[in-house]
Structures are given as C-alpha cells and as structure tokens.
Residue, then its C-alpha position, 0 to 999 in steps of 0.5 A: x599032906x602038905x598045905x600047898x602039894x598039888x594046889x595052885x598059888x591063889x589066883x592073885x592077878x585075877x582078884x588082886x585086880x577087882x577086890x575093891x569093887x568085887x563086892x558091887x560086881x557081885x550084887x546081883x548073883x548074890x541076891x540071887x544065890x542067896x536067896x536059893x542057897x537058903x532054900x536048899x539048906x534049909x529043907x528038911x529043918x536045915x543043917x543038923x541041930x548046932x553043926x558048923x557051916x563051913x564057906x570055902x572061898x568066901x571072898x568078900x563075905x556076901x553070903x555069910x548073912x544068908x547062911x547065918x540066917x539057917x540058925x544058931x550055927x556057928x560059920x567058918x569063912x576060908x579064903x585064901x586071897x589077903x585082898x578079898x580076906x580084907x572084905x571078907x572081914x569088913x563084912x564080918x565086922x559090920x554086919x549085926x550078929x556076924x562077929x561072934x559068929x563067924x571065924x575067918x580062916x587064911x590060906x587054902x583048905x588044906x591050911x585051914x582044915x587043921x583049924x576046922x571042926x571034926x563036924x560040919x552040918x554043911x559045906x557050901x564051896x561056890x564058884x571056887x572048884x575050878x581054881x583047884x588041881x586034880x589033886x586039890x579037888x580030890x583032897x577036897x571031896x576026902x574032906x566033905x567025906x569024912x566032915x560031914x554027918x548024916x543030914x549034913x550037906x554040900x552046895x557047890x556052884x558051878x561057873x559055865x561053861x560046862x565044855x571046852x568051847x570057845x566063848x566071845x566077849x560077853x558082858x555078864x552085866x552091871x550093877x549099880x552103887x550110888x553114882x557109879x556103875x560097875x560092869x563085868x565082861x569076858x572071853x574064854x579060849x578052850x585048852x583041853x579041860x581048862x578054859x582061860x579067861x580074860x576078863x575086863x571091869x569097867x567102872x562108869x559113871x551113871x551118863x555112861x563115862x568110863x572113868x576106870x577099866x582093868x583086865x586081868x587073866x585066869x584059868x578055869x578047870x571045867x567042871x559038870x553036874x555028872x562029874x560032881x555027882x561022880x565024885x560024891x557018890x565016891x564018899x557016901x553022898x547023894x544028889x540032893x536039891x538043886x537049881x539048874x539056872x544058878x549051877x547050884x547042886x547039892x549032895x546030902x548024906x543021908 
C-alpha cells in the first residue's frame, strides 16, 4: 500500500498554528487522560510481558511518561507533523529514562508501519481517528488486527461531538504556566459526517491582557463508541474498559 493512498496531508495549518504552546494548552486533559489510560492498560497485569506499546499521533509526548510507567516495554512514538515531532522529541530527550526507550517515528501510519514490531502489547491512538479517510481508518483497524496478541490492547479517544451538530463558540478552558495563561476555544459546523472546526488560542497575561490570539481551521470525521466496537469486533477484538467522561474506550484481544 502506498504510505499516503487514501490518507490526508497532515492537518498542518491546524498544529502549525498552536505547536509551541501545544504543550501548556493540553496540561489539564493530560493529567486527566494520563492518569485513566494508566488505569485501563494496566488492568489485568498490563500489556503482555515486554510487548512494545505503540502511540499514534503522539504529538508533543505528553503521555509517553505515564505509558513508560506500565513497565519495561519498549514505546514507539509516531507523529506526522515536523512541528509537534519537535516537542515530541524535546519530551523524549528531557525526561529521565524516556531516551532509551522510546523511538520516534515521522510520517503516518502507513510510513511507520514498516519500521514497527510484528508485535505490540498495546496501541493507544488518541484524539488522532477523526484526522484519517475512510480509507486510512480502515488500514488502521487492519493494523491493530494483525499486531496485537492475545492480552494486548488498543485505547482510543474519542473528540466530541459524537453527531452532526452545530456547536457555538466554546471555550474549552485555560491552563496556567508561570505568568502566562493560555486558553483554547472553538466553534463547529456540521457537513454530513464531518465537523469543521475553527479554532482560536489566546495566550494572557495572568491581569487578564492578551498579548497573542491565533486561529486556525479543521475538519474533523465523527466518529461513535457503537462504530468503533463495530470496527473492532471486525478484527477479533472486544470492548474492554473504558471512561465515558474522557471518550477513552478500549478493545482488548482475548
């Protein structure tokens, strides 16, 4: 299959726009997703014994220390957008214990999956499905197919929301570092299964000053909890933990 047939060009505008600040913007789900994806993974004595974990579109890295704590597996990192890779490494390289451990992959799936172990305990694809085609989603379920072993399991979360309606401006919080405060807000417009995005961040000063506000537009393929247990049940895997609140499901092979 050829690495790009069917897939998008990465979503550039989107994270060429916010990679710099992604990592204050996404502090409080991090914490949050963080702490759940450690509960899922590892129930049951986690990932099989010295299976890799594999994190599709990591971004910026900031789960990668939570998966590392799951045990001596080795953690592959894929992300296809050279802006984010570059704080996907920084995270890599600064964190104690991460840069033995984890290699960073460029491009898609379909790039990385050559480069990938024939076996992986688990896969955790996060907030990244809705970037994909039909096609490209299909190519990825072929993949958690065929990787993962008996025990091993896939995480995926969800963003809302889960149907086409028409969402008003929003803000979707603000997070602290040092003097700063950086906000997230954004409206959507329903178009068949898609949603298109316009996002806004604005980055303040702690007396309530902007001093930055940046926009950038997306599309976003909706996805539901029925569909993905659907799509899994399709390759041998079944429905296992999951936390409603977050969108975090996980299908395990048993």
């Amino acid at each position: 299959m050829s690495p790009s047939e069917g897939a998008p060009a990465p979503p550039s505008d989107l994270y060429s726009a916010n990679a710099d600040i992604y990592a204050a913007l996404a502090l409080p789900y991090v914490e949050a997703m963080s702490a759940a994806l450690i509960e899922i993974l590892g129930r049951d004595g986690g990932p099989p014994a010295g299976l890799p974990i594999l994190d599709l579109g990591s971004g910026t890295g900031s789960l990668l220390p939570g998966l590392a704590t799951l045990g001596a597996h080795p953690l592959y990192a894929v992300e296809p957008h050279p802006a984010m890779r570059a704080g996907l490494m920084a995270t890599v390289c600064a964190a104690p214990g991460l840069a033995p451990r984890v290699t960073v992959l460029p491009g898609t799936l379909d790039d990385a999956a050559p480069l990938l172990p024939s076996r992986l305990g688990a896969i955790t694809a996060l907030n990244m499905l809705g970037h994909l085609d039909e096609a490209a989603q299909d190519r990825f379920w072929g993949f958690a197919g065929e990787r993962l072993p008996p025990g091993g399991v896939l995480a995926i979360a969800l963003q809302g929301p889960l149907e086409p309606i028409e969402v008003p401006w929003t803000d979707f919080g603000q997070s602290a570092v040092g003097g700063l405060r950086y906000g997230t807000e954004g409206r959507a417009e329903p178009d068949g299964e898609t949603m298109r995005w316009t996002m806004r961040w604005t980055v303040r000063t702690a007396a309530g000053e902007v001093l930055q506000e940046r926009t950038a537009r997306t599309d976003w393929r909706i996805l539901s909890p029925e569909g993905l247990r659907d799509q899994a049940a399709r390759v041998g895997l079944e429905p296992g933990p999951a936390r409603d609140d977050l969108l975090l499901l996980s299908f395990i092979r048993r």
